[in-house]
Backbone bond lengths (Angstrom), bond angles and torsions (degrees), N, CA, C in turn:
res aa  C-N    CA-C-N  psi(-1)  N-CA   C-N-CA  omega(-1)  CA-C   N-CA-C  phi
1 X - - - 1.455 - - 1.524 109.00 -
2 X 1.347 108.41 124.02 1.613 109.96 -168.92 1.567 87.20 -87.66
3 X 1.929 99.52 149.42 1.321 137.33 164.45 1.859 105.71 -31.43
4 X 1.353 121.23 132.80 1.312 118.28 129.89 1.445 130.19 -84.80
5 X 1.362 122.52 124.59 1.388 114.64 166.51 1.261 121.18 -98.79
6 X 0.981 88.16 123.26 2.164 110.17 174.22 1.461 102.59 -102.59
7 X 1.984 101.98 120.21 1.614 110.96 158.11 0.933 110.01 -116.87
8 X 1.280 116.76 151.93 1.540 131.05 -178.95 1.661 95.96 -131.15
9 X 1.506 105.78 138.55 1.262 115.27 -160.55 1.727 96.97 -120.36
10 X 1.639 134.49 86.44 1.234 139.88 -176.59 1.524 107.12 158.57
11 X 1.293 104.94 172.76 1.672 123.79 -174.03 1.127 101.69 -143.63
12 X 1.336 142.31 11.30 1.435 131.85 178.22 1.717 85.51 -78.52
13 X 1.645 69.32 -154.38 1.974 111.61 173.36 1.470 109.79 -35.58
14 X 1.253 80.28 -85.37 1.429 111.21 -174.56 1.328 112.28 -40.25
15 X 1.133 131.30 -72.78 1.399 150.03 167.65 1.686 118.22 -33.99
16 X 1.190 96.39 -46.92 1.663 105.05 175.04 1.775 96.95 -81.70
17 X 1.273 145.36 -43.30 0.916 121.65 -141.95 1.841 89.66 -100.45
18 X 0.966 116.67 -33.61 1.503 109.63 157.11 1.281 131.08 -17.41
19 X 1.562 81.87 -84.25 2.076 97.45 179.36 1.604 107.16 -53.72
20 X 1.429 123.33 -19.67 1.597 117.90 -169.82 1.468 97.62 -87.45
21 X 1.360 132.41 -20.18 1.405 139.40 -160.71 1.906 95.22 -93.60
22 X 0.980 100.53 -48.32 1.936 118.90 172.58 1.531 105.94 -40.47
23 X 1.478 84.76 -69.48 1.467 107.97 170.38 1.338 112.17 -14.15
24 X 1.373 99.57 -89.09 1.526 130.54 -165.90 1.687 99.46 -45.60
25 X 1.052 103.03 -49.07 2.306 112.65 -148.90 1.372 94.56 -87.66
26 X 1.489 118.50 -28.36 2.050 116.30 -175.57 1.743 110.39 -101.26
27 X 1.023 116.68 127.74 1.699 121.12 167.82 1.456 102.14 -66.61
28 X 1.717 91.30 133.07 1.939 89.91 -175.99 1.905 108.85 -51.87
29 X 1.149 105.11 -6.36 1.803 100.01 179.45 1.126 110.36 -45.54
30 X 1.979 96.47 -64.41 1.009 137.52 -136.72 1.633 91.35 -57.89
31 X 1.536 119.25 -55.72 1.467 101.76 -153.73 1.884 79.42 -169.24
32 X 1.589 97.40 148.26 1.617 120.46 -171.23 1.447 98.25 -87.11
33 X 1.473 137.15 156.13 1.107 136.40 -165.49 1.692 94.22 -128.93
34 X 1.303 161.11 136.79 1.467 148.18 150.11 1.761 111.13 -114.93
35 X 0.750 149.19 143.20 1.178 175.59 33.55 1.386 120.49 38.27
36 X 1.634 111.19 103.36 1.874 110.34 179.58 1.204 74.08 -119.13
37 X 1.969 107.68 139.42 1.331 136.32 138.72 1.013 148.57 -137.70
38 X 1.253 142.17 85.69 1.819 115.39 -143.81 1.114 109.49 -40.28
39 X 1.528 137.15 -39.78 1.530 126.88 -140.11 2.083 85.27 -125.15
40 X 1.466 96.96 136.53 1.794 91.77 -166.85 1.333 77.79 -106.98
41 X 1.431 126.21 69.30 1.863 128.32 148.40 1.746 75.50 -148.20
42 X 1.991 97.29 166.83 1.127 135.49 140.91 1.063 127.76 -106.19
43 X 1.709 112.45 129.64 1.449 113.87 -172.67 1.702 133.47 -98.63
44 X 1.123 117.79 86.79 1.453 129.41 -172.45 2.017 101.21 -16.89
45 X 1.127 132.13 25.66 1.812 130.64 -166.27 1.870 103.65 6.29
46 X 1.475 98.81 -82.20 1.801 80.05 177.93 1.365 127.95 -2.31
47 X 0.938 100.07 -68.16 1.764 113.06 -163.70 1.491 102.41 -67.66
48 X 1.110 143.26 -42.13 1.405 136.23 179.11 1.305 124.31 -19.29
49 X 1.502 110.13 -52.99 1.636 128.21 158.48 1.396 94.38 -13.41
50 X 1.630 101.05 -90.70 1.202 127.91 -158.67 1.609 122.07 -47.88
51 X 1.092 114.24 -24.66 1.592 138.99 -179.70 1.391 102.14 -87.51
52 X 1.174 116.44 -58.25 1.855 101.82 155.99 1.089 128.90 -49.95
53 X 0.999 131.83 -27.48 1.914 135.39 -153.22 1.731 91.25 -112.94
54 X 1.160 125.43 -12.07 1.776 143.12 163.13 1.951 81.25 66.81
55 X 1.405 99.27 76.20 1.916 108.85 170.48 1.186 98.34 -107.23
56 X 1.642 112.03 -32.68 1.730 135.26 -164.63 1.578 114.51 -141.49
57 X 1.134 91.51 116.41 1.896 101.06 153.76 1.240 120.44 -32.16
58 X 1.514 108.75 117.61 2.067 90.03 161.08 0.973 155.49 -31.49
59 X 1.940 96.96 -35.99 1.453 126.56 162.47 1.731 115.25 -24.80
60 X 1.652 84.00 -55.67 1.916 108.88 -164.52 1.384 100.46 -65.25
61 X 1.389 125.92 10.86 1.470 102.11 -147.86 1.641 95.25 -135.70
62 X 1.786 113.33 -13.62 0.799 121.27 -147.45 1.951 111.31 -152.81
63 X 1.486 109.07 127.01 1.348 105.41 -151.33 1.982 91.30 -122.43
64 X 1.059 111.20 142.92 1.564 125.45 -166.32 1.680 104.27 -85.93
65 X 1.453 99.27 104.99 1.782 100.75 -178.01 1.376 111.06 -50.94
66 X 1.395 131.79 -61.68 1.188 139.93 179.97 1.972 100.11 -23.31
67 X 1.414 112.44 -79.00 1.060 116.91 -165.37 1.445 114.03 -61.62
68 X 1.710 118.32 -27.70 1.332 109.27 -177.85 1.392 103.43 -62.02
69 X 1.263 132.60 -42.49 1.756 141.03 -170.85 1.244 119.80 -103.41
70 X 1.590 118.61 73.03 0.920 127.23 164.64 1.997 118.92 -48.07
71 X 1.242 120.33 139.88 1.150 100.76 -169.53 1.498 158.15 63.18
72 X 1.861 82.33 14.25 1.866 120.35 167.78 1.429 116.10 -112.98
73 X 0.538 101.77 153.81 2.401 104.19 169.03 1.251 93.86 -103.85
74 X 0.835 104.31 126.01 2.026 137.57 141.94 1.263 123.37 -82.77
75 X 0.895 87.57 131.79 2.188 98.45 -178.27 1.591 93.51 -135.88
76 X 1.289 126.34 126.92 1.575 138.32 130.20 1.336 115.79 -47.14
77 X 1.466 123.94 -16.27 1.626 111.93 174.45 1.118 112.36 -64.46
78 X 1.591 104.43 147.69 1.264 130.20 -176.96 1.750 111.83 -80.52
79 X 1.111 126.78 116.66 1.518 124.13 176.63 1.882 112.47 -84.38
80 X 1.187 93.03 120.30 1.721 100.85 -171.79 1.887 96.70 -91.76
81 X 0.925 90.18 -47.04 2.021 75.88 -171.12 1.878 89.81 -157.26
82 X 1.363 84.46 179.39 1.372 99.80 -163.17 1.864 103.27 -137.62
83 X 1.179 118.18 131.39 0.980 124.97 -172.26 1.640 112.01 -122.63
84 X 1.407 98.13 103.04 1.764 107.98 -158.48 1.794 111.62 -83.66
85 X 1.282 99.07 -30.26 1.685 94.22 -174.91 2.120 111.39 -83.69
86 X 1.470 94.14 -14.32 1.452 104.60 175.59 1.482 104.95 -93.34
87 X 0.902 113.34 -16.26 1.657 125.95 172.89 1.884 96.31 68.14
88 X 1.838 121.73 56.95 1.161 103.43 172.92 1.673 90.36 -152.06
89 X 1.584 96.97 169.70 1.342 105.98 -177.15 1.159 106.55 -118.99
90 X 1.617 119.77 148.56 1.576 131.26 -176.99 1.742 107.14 -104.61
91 X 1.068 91.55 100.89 2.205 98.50 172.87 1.824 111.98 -95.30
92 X 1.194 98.59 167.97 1.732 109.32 166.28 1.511 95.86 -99.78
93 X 1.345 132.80 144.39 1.231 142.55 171.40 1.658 102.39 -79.80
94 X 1.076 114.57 -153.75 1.393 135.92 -175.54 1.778 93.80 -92.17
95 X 0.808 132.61 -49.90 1.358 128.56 -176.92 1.510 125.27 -106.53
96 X 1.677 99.65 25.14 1.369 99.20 148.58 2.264 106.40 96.68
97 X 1.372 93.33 -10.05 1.592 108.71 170.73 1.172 98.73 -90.41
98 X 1.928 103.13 145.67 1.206 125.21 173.63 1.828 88.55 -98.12
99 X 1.488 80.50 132.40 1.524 108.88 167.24 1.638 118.49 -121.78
100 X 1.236 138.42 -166.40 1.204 146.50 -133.07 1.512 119.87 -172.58
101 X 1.164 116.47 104.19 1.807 107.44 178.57 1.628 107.17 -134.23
102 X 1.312 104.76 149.44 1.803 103.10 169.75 1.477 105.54 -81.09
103 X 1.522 101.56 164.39 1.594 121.68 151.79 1.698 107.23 -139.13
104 X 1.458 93.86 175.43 1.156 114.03 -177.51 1.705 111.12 -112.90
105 X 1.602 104.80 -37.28 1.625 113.18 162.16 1.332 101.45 -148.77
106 X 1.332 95.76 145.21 1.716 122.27 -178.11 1.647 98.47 -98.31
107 X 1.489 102.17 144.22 1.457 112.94 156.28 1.147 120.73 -152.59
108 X 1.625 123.34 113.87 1.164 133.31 -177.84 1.225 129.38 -82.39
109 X 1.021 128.51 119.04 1.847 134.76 -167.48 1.398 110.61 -169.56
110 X 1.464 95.18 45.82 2.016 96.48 174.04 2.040 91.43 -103.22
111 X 1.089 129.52 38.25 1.710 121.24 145.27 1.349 98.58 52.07
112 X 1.309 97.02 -177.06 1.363 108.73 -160.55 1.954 106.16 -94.16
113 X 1.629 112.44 -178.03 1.420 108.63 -161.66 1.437 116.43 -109.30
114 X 0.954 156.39 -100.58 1.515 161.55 129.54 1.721 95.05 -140.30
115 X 1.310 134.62 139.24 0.900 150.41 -161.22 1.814 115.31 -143.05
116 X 0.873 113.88 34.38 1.276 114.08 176.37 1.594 146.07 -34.23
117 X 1.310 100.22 -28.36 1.537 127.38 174.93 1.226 100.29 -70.16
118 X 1.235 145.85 -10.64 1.328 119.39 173.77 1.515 125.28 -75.43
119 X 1.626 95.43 5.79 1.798 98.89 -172.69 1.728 96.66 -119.85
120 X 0.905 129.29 102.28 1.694 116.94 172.73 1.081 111.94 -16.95
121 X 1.605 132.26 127.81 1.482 135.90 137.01 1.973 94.75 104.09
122 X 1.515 119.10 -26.89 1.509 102.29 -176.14 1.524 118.00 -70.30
123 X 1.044 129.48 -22.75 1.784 129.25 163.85 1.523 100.62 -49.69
124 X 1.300 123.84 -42.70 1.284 113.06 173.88 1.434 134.59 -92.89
125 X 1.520 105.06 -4.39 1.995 107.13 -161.79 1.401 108.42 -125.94
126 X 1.931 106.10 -7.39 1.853 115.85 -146.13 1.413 70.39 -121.45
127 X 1.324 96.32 176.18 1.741 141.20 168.27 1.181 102.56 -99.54
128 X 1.252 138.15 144.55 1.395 154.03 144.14 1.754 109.88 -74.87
129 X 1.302 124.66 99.22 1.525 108.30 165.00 1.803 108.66 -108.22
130 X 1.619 80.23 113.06 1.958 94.53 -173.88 1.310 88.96 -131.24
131 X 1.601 116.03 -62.66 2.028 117.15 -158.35 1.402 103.41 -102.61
132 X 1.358 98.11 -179.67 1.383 109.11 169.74 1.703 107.42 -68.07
133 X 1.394 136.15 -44.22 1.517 125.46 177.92 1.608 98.47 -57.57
134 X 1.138 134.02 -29.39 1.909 114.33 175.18 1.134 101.17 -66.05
135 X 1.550 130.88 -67.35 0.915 122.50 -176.85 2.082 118.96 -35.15
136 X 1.020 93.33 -68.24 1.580 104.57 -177.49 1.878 99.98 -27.06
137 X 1.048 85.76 -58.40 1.796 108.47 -157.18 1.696 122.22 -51.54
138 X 1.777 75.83 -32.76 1.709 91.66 -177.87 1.653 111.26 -77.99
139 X 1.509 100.93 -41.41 1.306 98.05 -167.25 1.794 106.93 -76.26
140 X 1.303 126.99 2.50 1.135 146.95 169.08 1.520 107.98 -55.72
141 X 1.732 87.77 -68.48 1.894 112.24 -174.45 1.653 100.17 -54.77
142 X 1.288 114.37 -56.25 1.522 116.29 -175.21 1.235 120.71 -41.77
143 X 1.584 119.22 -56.42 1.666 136.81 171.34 1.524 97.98 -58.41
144 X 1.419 142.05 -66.58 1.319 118.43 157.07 1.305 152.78 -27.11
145 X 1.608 96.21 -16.00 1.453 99.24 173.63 1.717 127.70 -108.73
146 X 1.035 92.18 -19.78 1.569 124.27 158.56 1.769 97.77 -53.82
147 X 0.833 113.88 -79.56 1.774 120.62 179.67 1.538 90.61 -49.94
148 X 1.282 134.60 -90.24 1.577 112.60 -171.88 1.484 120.56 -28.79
149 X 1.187 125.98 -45.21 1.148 122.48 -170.95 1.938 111.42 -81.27
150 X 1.210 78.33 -21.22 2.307 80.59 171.16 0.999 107.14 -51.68
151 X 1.915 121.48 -58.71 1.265 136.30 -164.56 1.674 121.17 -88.15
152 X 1.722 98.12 -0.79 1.502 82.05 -169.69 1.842 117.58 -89.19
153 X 1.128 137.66 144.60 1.096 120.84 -172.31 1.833 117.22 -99.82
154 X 1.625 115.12 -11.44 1.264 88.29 148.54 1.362 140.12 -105.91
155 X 1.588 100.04 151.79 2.112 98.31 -172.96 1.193 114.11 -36.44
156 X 1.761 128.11 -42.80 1.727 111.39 -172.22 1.110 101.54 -103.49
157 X 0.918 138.09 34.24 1.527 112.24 155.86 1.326 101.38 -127.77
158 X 1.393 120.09 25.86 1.711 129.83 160.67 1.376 107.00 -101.25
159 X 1.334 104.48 -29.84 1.705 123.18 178.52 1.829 94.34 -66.24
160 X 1.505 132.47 -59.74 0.855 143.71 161.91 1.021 116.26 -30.19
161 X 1.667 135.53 -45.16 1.548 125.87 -174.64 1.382 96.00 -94.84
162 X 1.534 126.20 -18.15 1.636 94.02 -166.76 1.682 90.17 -116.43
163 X 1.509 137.90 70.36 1.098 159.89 149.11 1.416 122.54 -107.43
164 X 1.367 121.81 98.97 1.629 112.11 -167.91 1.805 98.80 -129.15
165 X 1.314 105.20 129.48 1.378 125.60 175.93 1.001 144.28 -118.92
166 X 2.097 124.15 91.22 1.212 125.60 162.53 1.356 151.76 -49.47
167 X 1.026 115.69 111.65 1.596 134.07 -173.68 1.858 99.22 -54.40
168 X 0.590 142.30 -161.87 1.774 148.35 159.69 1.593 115.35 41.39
169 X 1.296 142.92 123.23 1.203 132.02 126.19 1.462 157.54 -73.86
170 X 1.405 98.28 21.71 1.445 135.20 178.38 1.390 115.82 -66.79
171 X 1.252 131.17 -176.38 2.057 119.58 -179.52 1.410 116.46 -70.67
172 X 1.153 99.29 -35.35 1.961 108.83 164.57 1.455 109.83 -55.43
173 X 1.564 113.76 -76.65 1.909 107.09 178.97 1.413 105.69 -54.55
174 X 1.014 141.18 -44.45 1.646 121.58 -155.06 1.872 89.62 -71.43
175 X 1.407 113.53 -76.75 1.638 113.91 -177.26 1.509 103.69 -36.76
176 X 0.883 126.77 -49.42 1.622 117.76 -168.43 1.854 119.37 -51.96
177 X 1.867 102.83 -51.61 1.455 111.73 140.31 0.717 152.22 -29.17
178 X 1.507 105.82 -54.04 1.468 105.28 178.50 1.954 112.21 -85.24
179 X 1.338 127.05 -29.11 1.477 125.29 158.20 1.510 98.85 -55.45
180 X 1.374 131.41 -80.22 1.480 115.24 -178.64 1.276 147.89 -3.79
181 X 1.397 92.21 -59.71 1.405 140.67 158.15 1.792 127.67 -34.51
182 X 1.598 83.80 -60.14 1.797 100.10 175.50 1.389 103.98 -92.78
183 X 1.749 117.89 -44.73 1.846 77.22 155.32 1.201 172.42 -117.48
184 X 1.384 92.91 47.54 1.441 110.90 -179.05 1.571 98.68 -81.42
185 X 1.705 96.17 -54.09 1.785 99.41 -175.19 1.337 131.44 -51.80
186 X 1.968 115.72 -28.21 0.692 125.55 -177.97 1.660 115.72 -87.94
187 X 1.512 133.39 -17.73 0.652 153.39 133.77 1.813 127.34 -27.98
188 X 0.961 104.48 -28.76 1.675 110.42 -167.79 1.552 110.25 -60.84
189 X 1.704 97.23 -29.32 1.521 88.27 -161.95 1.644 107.02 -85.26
190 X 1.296 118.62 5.22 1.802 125.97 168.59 1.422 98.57 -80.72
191 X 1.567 134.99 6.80 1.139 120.21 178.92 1.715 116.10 -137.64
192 X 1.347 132.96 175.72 1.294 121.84 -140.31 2.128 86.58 -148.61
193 X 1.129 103.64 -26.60 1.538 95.43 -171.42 1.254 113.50 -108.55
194 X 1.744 118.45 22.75 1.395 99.80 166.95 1.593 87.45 -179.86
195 X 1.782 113.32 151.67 0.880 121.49 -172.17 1.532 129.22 -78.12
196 X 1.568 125.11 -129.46 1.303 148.87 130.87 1.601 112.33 -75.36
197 X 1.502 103.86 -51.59 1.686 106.53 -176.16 1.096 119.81 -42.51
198 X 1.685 109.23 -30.07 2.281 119.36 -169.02 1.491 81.84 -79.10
199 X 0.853 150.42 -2.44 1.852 120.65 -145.04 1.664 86.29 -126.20
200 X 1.294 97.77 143.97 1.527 129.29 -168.80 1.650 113.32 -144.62
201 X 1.243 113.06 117.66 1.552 124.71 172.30 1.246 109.20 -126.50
202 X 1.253 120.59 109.25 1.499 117.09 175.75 1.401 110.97 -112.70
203 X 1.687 127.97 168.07 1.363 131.44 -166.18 1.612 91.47 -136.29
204 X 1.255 117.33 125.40 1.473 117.68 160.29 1.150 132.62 -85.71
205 X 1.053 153.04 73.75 1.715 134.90 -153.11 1.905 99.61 -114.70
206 X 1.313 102.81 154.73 1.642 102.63 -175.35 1.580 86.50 -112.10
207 X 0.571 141.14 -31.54 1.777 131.34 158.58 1.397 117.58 -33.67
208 X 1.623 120.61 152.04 1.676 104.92 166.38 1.696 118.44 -106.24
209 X 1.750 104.07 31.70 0.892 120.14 -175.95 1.848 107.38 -136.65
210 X 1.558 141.92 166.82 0.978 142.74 155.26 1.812 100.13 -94.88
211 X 1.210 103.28 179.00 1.041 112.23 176.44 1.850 120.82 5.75
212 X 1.208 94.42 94.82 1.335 126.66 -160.52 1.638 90.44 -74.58
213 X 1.790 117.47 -47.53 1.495 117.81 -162.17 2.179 106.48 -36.68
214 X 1.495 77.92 -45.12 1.823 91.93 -146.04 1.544 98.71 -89.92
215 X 1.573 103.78 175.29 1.608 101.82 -167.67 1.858 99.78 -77.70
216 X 1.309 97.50 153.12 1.391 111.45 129.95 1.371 115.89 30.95
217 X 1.645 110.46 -113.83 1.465 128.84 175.05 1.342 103.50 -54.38
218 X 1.217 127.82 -16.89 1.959 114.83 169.48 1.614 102.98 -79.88
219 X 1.211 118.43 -28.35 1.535 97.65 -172.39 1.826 116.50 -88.40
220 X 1.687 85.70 -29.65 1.449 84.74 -176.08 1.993 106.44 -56.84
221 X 1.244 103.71 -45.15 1.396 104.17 165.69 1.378 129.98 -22.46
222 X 1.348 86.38 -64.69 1.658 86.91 -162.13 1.469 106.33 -106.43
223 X 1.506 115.13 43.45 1.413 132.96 -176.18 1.432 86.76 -120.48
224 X 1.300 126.92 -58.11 1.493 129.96 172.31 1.602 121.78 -37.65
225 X 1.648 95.79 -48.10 1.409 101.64 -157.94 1.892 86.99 -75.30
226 X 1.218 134.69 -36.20 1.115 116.09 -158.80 1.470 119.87 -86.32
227 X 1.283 101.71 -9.37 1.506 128.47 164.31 1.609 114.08 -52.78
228 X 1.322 105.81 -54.29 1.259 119.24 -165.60 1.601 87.06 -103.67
229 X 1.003 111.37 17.87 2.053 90.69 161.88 1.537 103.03 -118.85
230 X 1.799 117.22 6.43 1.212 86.97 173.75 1.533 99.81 129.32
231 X 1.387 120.14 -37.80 1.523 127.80 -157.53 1.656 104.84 -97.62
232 X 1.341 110.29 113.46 1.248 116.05 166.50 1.442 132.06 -52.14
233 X 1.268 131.26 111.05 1.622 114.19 -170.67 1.234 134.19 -113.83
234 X 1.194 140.43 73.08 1.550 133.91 -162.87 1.837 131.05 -93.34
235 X 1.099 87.98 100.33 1.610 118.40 -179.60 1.496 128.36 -58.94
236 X 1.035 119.05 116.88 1.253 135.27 -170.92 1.823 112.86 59.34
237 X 1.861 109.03 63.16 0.759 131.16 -169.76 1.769 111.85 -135.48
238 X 1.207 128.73 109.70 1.413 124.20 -167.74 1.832 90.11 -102.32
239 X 1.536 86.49 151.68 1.823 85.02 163.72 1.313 103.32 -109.65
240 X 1.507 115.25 139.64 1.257 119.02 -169.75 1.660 104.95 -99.32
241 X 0.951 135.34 -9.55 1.230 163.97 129.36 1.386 162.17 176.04
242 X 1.620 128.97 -172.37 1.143 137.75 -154.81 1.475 116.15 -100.08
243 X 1.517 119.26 119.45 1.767 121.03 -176.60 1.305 108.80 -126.93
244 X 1.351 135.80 162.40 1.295 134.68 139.34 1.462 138.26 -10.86
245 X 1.345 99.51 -29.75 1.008 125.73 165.14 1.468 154.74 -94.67
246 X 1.406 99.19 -34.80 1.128 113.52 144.68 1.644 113.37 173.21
247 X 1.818 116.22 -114.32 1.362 98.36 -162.44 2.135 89.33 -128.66
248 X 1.146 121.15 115.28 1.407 101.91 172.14 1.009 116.60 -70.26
249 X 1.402 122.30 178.61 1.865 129.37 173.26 1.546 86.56 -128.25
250 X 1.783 100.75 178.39 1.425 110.14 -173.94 1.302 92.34 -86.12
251 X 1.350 154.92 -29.53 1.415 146.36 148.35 1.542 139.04 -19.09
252 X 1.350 81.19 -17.72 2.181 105.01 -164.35 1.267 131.27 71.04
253 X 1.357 101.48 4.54 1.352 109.65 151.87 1.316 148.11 -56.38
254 X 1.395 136.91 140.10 1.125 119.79 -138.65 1.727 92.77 -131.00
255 X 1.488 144.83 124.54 1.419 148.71 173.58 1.673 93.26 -96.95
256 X 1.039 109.80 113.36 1.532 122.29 174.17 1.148 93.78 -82.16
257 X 1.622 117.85 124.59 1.251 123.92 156.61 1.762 104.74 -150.50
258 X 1.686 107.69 172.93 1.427 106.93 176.59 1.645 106.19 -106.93
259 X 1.357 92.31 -7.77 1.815 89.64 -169.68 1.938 95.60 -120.91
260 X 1.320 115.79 149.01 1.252 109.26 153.94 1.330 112.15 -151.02
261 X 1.185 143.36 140.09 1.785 147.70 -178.52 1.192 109.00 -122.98
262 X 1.520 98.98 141.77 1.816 100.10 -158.91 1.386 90.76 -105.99
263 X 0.871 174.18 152.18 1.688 161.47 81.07 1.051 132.76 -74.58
264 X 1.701 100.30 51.75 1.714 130.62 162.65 1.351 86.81 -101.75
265 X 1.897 98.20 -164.30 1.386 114.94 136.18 1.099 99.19 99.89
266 X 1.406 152.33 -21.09 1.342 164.07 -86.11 1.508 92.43 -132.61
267 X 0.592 119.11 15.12 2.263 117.79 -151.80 1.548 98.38 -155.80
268 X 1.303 129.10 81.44 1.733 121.70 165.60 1.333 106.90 -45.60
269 X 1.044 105.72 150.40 1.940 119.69 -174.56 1.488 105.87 -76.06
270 X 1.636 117.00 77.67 1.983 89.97 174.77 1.650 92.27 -136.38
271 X 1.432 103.99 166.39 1.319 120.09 162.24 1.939 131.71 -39.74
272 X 1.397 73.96 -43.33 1.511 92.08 -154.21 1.595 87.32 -86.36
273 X 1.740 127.13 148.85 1.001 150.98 -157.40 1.666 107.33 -93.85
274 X 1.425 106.79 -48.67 1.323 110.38 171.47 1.361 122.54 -85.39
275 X 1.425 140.31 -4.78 1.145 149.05 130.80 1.211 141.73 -73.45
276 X 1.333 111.15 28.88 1.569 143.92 -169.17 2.207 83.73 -105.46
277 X 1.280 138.03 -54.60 0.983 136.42 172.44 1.415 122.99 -43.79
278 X 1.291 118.12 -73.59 1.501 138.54 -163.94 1.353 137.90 -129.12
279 X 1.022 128.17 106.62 1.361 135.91 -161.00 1.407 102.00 -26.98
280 X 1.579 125.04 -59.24 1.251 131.35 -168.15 1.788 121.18 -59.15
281 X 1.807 91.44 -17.01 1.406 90.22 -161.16 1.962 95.86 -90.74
282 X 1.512 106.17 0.68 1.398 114.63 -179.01 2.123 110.80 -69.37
283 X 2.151 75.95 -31.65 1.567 77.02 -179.18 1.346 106.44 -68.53
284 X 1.442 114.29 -55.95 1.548 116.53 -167.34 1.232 131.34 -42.30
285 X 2.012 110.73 -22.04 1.322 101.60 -159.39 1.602 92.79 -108.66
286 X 1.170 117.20 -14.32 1.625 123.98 163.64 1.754 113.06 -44.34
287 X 1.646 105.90 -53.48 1.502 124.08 -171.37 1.730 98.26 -65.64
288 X 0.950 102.76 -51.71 1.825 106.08 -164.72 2.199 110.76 -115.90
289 X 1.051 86.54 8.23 1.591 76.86 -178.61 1.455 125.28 34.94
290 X 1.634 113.62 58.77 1.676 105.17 -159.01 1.426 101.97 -81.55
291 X 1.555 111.97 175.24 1.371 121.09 167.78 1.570 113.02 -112.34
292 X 1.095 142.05 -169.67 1.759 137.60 140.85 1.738 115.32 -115.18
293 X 0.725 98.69 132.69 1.471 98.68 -179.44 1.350 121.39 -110.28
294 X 1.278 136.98 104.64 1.535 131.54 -165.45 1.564 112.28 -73.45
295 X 1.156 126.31 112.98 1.443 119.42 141.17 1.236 147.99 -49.59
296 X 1.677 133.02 138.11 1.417 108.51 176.02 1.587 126.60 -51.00
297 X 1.174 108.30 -6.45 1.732 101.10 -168.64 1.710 90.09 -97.64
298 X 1.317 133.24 14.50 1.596 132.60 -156.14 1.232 118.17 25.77
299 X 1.560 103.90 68.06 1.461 121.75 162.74 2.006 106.35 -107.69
300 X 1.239 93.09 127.45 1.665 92.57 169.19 1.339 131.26 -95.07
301 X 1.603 102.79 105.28 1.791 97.22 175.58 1.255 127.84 -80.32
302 X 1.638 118.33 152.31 1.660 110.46 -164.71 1.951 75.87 -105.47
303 X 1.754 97.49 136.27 1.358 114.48 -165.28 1.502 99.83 -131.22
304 X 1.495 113.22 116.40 1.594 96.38 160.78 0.954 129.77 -94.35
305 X 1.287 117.34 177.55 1.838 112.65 -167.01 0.963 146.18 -84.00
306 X 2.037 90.66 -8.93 1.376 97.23 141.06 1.531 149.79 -97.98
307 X 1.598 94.76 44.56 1.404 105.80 175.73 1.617 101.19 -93.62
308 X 1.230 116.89 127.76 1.345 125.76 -178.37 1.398 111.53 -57.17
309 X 1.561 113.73 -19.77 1.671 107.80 -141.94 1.637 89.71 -76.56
């Protein structure tokens, strides 16, 4: 009895907890399991905050696919498109060739992308906080700026490095702030040329609320608390865009800062429902215009459009 191969195309949740469920219910006879992810960890998201704001190790933040799935293949290849009526997928190898493999069933659960371009100038001026390398990266830039600002000798353009500005008021911007937040402040006293008073954290949200998920009495909360920790917050305020300089408003106003992190954007702008995820899946649904079709057992079929039914 020849092999089924099952790919699953992601490293989140979903993706990992799949292949471990596969795992478990199929005899390795029965059928091959593969795993595409760029990044061979899964990243707990919560914690990212915290991995920026250096509360937590990356370690803490971050669990090794290989070892979670005993008895799966992992690939770091990158999947470029997907070819559904041939039943195969197109990857970059290690050296940058598109190669070619069959399956027998596809499963998609590579999440959503960072999308930055939807704000003028942030692909080029913002941070992306999606993975563990944003995370890493930022809290890099931050400790760098702290040191610029030790040594710099004029007042605004120390004011300039220690000004940092979140895009989003969603669970990502508010946590991201508020770690930011504590360590810069907490930080001050390793330094000699500038206080609490230079330091500036602001939150942008175009809502007239933060954290939209939770009720009411949760936001007013933790609208207070961030008030009184220090963090500037301005509500129902979009940035229209991102410079060298800092962050515009639709006013023309300008927030001088050296750092800014977007944690919108997360959602590429398309029509199509299943290419709302993944760049690749923008190609796929262009080529075949698919539909999904729910079953009573909530199984989703990939349907093309020219199926009459």
């Amino acid at each position: 009895m020849a092999h089924a191969k099952i790919v699953i195309i992601g490293g989140g949740f979903a993706a990992v907890a799949c292949a471990r469920t596969l795992r478990k219910r199929l005899r390795r006879e029965e059928c091959q399991i593969v795993v595409y992810s760029r990044e061979n960890h899964m990243v707990f998201h919560p914690l990212l905050a915290d991995v920026a704001g250096a509360s937590i190790h990356p370690d803490s933040a971050a669990a090794t696919i290989r070892q979670m799935l005993p008895g799966v293949e992992c690939s770091t290849e990158t999947v470029e498109r997907i070819d559904i009526r041939d039943g195969q997928i197109e990857f970059q190898n290690e050296q940058g060739q598109l190669e070619r493999t069959n399956y027998d069933h596809l499963v998609i659960a590579c999440g959503a992308e960072s999308n930055l371009g939807i704000i003028p100038g942030m692909s080029d001026h913002a941070f992306p906080f999606k993975t563990m390398k944003d995370a890493v990266a930022l809290r890099s830039h931050i400790i760098d700026q702290l040191e610029k600002a030790e040594v710099c000798s004029d007042p605004e353009r120390r004011k300039f490095y220690l000004s940092f500005v979140i895009i989003g008021g969603g669970f990502s911007g508010v946590e991201l702030a508020g770690e930011v937040n504590d360590l810069i402040r907490d930080s001050t006293r390793f330094y000699r040329n500038f206080t609490e008073a230079d330091i500036s954290v602001i939150l942008v949200h175009s809502k007239d609320q933060v954290l939209p998920e939770v009720s009411p009495t949760l936001r007013d909360f933790t609208l207070k608390k961030m008030q009184r920790a220090g963090i500037k917050i301005l509500l129902k305020t979009s940035a229209a865009a991102a410079t060298p300089e800092g962050v515009g408003l639709p006013d023309g106003s300008l927030l001088r800062t050296a750092t800014v992190v977007c944690t919108i954007g997360t959602t590429p702008q398309h029509r199509s429902a299943c290419a709302r995820s993944h760049p690749f899946l923008r190609i796929l649904s262009r080529r075949h215009r698919p539909r999904l079709r729910r079953q009573p057992a909530n199984w989703l079929d990939w349907v093309d459009r020219a199926d009459p039914r």
